[in-house]
Structure formats: C-alpha cells, structure tokens
LUMMAR-178713 format. One line per 8 residues: number of its first residue (from 1); for each residue x, y, z of C-alpha. Coordinates in steps of 0.25 Angstrom, whole numbers. Example, Ala and Ser with C-alpha at 12.3 -4.5 7.8 and 13.67 -1.06 7.14 Angstrom:
BEGIN
1 = 49:-18:31 ~ 55:-4:29
END
This chain:
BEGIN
1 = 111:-49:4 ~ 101:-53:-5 ~ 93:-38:-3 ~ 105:-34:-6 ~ 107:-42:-19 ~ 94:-41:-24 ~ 96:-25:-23 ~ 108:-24:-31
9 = 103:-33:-43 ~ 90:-23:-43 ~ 98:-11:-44 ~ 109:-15:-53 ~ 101:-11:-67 ~ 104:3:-62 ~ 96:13:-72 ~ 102:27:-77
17 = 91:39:-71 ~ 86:45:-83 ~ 95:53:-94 ~ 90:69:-91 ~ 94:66:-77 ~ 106:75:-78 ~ 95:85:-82 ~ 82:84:-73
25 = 86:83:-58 ~ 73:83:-51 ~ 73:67:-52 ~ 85:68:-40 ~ 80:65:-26 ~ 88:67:-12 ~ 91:56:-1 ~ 102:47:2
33 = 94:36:5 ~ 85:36:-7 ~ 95:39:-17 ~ 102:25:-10 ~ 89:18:-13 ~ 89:22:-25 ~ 80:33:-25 ~ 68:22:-24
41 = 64:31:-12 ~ 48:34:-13 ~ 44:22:-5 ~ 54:25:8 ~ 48:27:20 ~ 54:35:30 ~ 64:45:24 ~ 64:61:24
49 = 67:60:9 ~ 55:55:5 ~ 52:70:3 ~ 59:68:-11 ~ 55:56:-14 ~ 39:51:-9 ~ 34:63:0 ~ 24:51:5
57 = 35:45:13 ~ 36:58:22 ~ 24:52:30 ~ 34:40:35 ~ 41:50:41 ~ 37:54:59 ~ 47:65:64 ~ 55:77:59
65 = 66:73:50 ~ 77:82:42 ~ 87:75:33 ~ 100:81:25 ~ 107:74:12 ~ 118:80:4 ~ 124:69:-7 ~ 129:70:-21
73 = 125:65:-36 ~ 136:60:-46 ~ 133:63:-59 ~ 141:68:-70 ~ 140:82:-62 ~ 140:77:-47 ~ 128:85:-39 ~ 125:85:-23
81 = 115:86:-16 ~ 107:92:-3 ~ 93:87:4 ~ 86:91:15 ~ 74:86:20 ~ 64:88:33 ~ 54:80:35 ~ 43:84:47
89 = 29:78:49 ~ 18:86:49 ~ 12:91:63 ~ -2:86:67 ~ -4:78:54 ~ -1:63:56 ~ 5:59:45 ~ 9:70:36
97 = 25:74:35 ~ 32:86:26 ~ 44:87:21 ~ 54:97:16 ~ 67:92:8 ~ 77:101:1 ~ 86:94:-11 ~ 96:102:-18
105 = 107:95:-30 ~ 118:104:-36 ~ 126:100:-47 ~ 138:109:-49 ~ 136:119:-60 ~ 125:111:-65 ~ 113:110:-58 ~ 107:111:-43
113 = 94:107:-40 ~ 85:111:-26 ~ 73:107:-22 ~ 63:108:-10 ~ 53:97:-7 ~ 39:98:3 ~ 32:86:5 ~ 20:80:11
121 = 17:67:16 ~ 7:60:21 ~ 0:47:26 ~ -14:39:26 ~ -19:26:27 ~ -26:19:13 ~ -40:15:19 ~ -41:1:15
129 = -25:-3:16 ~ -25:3:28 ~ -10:6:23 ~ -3:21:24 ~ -4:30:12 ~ 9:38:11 ~ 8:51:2 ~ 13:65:2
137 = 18:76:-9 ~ 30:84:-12 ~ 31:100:-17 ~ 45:102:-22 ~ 53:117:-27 ~ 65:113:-35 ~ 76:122:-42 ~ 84:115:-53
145 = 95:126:-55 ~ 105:121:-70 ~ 114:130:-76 ~ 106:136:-88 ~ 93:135:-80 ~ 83:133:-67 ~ 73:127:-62 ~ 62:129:-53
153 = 52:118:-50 ~ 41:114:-42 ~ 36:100:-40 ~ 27:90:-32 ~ 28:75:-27 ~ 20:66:-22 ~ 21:50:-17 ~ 12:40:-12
161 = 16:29:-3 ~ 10:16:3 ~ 16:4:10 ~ 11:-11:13 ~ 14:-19:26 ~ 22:-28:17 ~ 33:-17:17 ~ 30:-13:1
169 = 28:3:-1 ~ 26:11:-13 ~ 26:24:-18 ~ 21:33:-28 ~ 27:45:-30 ~ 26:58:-41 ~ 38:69:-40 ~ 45:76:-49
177 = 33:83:-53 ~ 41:99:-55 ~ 37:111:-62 ~ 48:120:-66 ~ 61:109:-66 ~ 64:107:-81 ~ 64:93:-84 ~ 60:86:-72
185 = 50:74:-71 ~ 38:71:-65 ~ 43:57:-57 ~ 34:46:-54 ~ 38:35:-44 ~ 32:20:-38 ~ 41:17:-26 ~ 42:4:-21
193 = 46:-3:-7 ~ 47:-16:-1 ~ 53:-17:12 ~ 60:-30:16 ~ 63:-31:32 ~ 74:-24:32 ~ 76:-18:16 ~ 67:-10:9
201 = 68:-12:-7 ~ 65:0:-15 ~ 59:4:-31 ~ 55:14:-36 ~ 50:16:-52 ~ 52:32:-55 ~ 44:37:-68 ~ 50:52:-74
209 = 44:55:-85 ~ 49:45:-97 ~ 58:39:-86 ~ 57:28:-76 ~ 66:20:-66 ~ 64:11:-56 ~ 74:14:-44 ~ 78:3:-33
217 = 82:4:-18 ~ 82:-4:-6 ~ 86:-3:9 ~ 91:-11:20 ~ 90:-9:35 ~ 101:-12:43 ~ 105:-12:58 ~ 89:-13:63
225 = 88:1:54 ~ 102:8:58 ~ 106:7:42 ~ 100:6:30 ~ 106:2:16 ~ 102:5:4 ~ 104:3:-11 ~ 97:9:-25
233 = 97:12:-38 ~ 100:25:-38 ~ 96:37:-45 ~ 108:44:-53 ~ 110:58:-55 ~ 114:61:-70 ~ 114:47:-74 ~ 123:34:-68
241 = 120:22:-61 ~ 122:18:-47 ~ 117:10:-35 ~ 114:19:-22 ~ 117:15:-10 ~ 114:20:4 ~ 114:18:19 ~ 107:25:29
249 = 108:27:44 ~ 98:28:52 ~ 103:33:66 ~ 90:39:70 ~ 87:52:71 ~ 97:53:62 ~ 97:47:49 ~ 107:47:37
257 = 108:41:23 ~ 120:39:14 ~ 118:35:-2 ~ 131:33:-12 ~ 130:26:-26 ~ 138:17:-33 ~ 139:19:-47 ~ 136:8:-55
265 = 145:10:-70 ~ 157:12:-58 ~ 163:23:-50 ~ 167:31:-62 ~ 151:35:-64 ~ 147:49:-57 ~ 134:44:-54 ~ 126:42:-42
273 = 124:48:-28 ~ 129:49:-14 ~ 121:57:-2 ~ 121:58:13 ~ 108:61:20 ~ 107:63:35 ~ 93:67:41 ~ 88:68:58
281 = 74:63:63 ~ 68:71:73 ~ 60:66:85 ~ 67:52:79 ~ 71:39:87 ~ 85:38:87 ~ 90:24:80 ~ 91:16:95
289 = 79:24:100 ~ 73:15:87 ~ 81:4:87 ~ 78:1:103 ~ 63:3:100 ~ 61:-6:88 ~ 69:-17:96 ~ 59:-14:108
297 = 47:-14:99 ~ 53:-28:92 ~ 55:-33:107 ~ 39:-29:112 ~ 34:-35:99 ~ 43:-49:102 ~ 37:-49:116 ~ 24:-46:112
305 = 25:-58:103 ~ 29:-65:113 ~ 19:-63:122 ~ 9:-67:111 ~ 15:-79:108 ~ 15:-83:123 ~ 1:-80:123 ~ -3:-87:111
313 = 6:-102:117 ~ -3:-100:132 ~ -15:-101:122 ~ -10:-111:114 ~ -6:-120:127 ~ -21:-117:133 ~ -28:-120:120 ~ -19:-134:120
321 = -23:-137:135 ~ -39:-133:131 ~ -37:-144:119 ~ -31:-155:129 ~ -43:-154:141 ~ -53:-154:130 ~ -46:-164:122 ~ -51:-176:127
329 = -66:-170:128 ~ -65:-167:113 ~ -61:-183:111 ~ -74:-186:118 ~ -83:-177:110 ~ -76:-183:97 ~ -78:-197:103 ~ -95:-194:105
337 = -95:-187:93 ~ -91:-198:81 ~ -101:-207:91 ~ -111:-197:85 ~ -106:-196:72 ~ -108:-211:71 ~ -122:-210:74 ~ -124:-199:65
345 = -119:-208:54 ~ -129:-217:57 ~ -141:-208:58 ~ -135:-203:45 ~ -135:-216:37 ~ -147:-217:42 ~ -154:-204:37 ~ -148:-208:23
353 = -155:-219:21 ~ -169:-212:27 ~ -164:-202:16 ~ -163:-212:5 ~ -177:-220:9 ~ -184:-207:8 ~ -180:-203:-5 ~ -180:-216:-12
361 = -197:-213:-7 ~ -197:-202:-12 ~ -191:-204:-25 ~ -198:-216:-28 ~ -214:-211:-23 ~ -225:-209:-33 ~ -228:-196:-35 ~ -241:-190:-29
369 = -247:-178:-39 ~ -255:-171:-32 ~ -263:-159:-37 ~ -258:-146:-31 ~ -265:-132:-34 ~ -257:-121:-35 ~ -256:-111:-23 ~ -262:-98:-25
377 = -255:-86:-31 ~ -251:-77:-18 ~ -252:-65:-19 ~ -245:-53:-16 ~ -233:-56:-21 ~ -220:-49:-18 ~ -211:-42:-30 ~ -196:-38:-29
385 = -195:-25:-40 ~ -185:-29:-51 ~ -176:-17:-59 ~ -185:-13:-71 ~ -199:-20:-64 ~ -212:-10:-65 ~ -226:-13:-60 ~ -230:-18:-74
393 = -219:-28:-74 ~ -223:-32:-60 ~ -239:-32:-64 ~ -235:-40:-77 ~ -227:-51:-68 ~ -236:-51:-57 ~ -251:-51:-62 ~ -250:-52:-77
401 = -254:-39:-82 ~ -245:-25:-79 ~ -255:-18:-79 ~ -258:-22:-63 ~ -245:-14:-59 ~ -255:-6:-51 ~ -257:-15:-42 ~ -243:-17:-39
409 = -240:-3:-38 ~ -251:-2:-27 ~ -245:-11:-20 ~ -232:-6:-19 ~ -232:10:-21 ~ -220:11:-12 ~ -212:2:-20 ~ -213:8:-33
417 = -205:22:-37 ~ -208:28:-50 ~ -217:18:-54 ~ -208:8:-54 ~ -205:-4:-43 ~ -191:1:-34 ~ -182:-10:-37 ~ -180:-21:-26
425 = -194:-17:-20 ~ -203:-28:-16 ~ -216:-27:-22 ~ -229:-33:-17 ~ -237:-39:-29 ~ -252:-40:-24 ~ -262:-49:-31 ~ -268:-47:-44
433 = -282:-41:-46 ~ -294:-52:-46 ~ -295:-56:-60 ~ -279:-54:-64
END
C-alpha cells in the first residue's frame, strides 16, 4: 500500500506531451507493457520490445520469441495500431541477439504511419567493475503517409545499459535520428531503474529538441511472478492527460500484456491509450516448469544453509571443549607469569636507579680535553651525478680547481655520455694530484 501511494502522488502532476504532437508521430512507440509504464521503458530488461525502445536490452534476452499487439490511441481523431516483433539470438555468437519489429498506426483519413526496425544487441564485461555492458544499435525505414503529402525516412538508434548488484540500472539511449520524416526529432533519453524485491520503479528524462519530460512507471510482481501490475505516466497521442495502467500475465511460453488509461480531466476527454499484446517463447519453461524449479533451487539453497550452519555449531562445540581442557592449564601459566612480572618489577626499579647514579656521573664529571688531530682525508671518494652536474662542477667541488676534470673523466669514461656525467651514475673521485 505505501508503493502504491507513493506512485500515485509521483504521477499526479501529469504533463501534456509536446504541442506539434498532432504533427510529428515518430515520437510514438509500440508495447502494451511499456506504454503501462508509462513509456519509462529503456531500462527494462527482459522484453521483445525493447527493439523500440533500447536495442541493448535484446541481449537479456536466451531463446526465440515472437510477439503480436493490436491497441488504439484516443485523440481528437482516434488511431489504432499494429506491432509485431521477433526476437532470435545470434548463432555461434554468445551474446549477440537481433531483432526485427514491424509497427504500423492509421488514423482514418488523416494519417497512417509504418515502420520496420533491425536491431543489434550485444554484451561485455567493464574490466575493472567486473559488471555487464549492454549495448546494441537499431536501423529503421519509416513511411509517414498525410493527405497532402509523404514521407520516407531512414533512421538509426542506439542505447547503452549497465546495472549494479544493488538492483540500480541505467540507460542511455539516442533515437529518433531520421532522414526523410519532416519534422521529426532526434530524442535523447537517461533511463532510470531501481528494483525493490518484488517492484521495480521506473524514470526516464526524454530530451527532443527544445522539449524535455521526465516520464514515470513502476511494476509489481505478484503470485511468485504469475502477474504483474503496472502503473505510469503515460504518453498522449495529440495531447490529454492520463495515468496508464497495466497487468501482465506470464503463463510461460506464453506471455500477454494489457494497458488501458484513465483520463485525468474525466471520461469526457479522448485521450490516452488501450492495447493488447500476446507473444510465445520458444524452447521456454513453461510457468510450473519455473515455478517448481525456483522452489527446488530455494529448497537446495536452504539445505545447503543448513548444513553450514551445522557445521559451523560442531566447531563451535569443539573449540568450547579445546578452551575447558586447556583452561585450567592456562590459569597456571597466568599464575607463574604475574610471579615473573613481580620480579621484573623489581629488577626494573632496580636498573632505574643504576640509570639515574650513572647520569647524575656523567653530568657532573670534569671534563677532560684532550687534543685530537684530525683523521686524514680518504681518498677516492665516491660521487652520485646530479641533473645539470659536468666534470668542472665536480673538479670545482672535489679538488678546488675545474680545470682537473680530467682526472675525473679518467676515471669514469663509461660513466659519462656526451661529455656529460649520466645522471644517477656513481662516480669514483680519486685523489688530487701531489701538490693540489
């Protein structure tokens, strides 16, 4: 109840999409279960529609799948719609899954729009996160068909998407980007997910040109996965506010999604949406193939768990019996050793007061002078080259007078490159010349 609350004070500040959508269609996008979301879609893992929306998530996606939606727009002219989209991974290449979707939007004697998406998705590991990279890329051919005029557009997407072990995803995802469409936008979208146990919560910020949104979603597991419900802003078609709502039904192989909308200024508005998707999953668990193997992978790790935890009490109980049998031994040692610690007390008070007689002597002495002739000058002595040092310096440090860097140079030919010392060389200095 309080998911559910906190979701509906988000989406009640419902925004209007922008005002030439009753001109520029290329912004719509096909699925029952995203447009429930709310279209906050590009971080949804999982789904055959992400060939629309971020061509990354294909990767999420392990067998054959086909999916069909039909569904409707209201709007001051009502339009329907048709999708269809299969999804197959790539043969011999781990990793890698194409996609083809169809999506096609007819508004009686106004306007009909089809449009055929391949996409390309793929997978890798960032290096130092040792997390998974999802990225993948869209090529689109769109007709736009109005009475006065046509279109015929190409275009290309493409979306990242990385996730944490925390349950956070994100996406970024560049579409829109046609040739040949009138008016149309590249769209520039950060998606957002955090998943909750059993609820997912959904945002994504769109940028289209001069116009931005953030759009809103969340779902909800129910029934160990059997349903899910779902709720959004959602995205009008003409203009109009509403909330999206959703529930999908996962019966594996098959797998079906409904959306309706409820207006928000009331019933009387024609605005918002209502579509029915159904898709089947080849090679797929069926939903008690799944259900019964969840609950024996939950049972094997609960017994596993188990057995660790007995494992971890027989050596808890040793290491208790270990500490009894040496217990009295320890008190022993303990006994002996504060019998020595008291005697090295002793021999302690002791050696401070011999370090106290010895150096009041010492402090109070008379001193002796004695005369002490300097030691001799050794010779050779040993040189670490400096940056910037040549032989001259050295001479000048070493003997007095530069003009002895011979010597020096003699005795370290392989030390010296370009009639300069190597830097970080050692350099043997040898004695001056009798007389120097």
């Amino acid at each position: 109840m309080k998911i559910t609350a906190l979701l509906l004070l988000l989406l009640c500040p419902l925004c209007a999409p922008p005002a030439d959508a009753a001109v520029d269609f290329t912004f719509l996008r096909p699925g029952a279960r995203a447009n429930a979301s709310g279209s906050a879609f590009t971080t949804v893992e999982g789904d055959a529609y992400a060939v629309f929306y971020n061509p990354a998530n294909l990767t999420t996606l392990a067998e054959r799948e086909v999916r069909f939606e039909t569904g409707r727009r209201l709007a001051a002219a009502q339009a329907g719609e048709t999708s269809l989209v299969y999804v197959r991974p790539v043969p011999d290449m781990e990793g890698k899954v194409a996609a083809l979707g169809y999506y096609a939007v007819r508004q009686a004697g106004n306007f009909s729009l089809d449009s055929i998406t391949m996409s390309v998705g793929e997978r890798t590991v960032i290096k130092y996160l040792q997390r998974p990279l999802y990225y993948g890329a869209s090529f689109r051919l769109m007709s736009l068909r109005y009475p006065d005029k046509n279109h015929l557009g190409l275009g290309f997407d493409a979306g990242l998407r990385v996730e944490n072990e925390s349950g956070l995803a994100t996406a970024l995802v560049l579409s829109d980007m046609l040739l040949g469409t009138g008016r149309s936008l590249a769209t520039v979208t950060l998606g957002n997910s955090y998943r909750i146990k059993n609820s997912r919560l959904l945002a994504d910020l769109k940028a289209r040109g001069s116009y931005s949104e953030i759009f809103l979603g969340a779902e909800h597991d129910l029934f160990n996965g059997l349903l899910q419900a779902r709720a959004g802003k959602g995205l009008a078609f003409g203009g109009g506010r509403y909330l999206a709502l959703g529930l999908g039904v996962n019966t594996l192989p098959w797998t079906i999604d409904l959306a309706w909308s409820i207006p928000w200024a009331g019933y009387n508005e024609n605005s918002g949406y209502y579509g029915f998707n159904v898709g089947y999953r080849f090679g797929s668990q069926t939903y008690s193939e799944k259900l019964v193997g969840d609950a024996a992978r939950q049972s094997e790790s609960l017994k596993t768990q188990i057995d660790d935890l007995r494992e971890q009490r027989a050596a808890l109980e040793n290491t208790i019996a270990t500490y009894r049998v040496n217990k009295g031994m320890l008190e022993t040692d303990l006994t002996v050793m504060q019998g020595r610690l008291r005697g090295l007390e002793a021999d302690l008070k002791e050696t401070q007061l011999q370090v106290l007689e010895a150096q009041y002597k010492k402090e109070n002495a008379k001193p002796v002078k004695r005369y002490a002739p300097p030691p001799p000058e050794r010779w050779p002595k040993l040189h670490k080259a400096a940056a910037g040092e040549t032989l001259r310096s050295i001479a000048s440090k070493y003997y007095g007078n530069a003009n002895l860097w011979e010597r020096i140079y003699e005795a370290n030919e392989k030390h010296i490159s370009k009639g300069l010392p190597v830097e970080g060389a050692v350099f043997t200095i040898p004695a001056p010349p009798p007389g120097k």
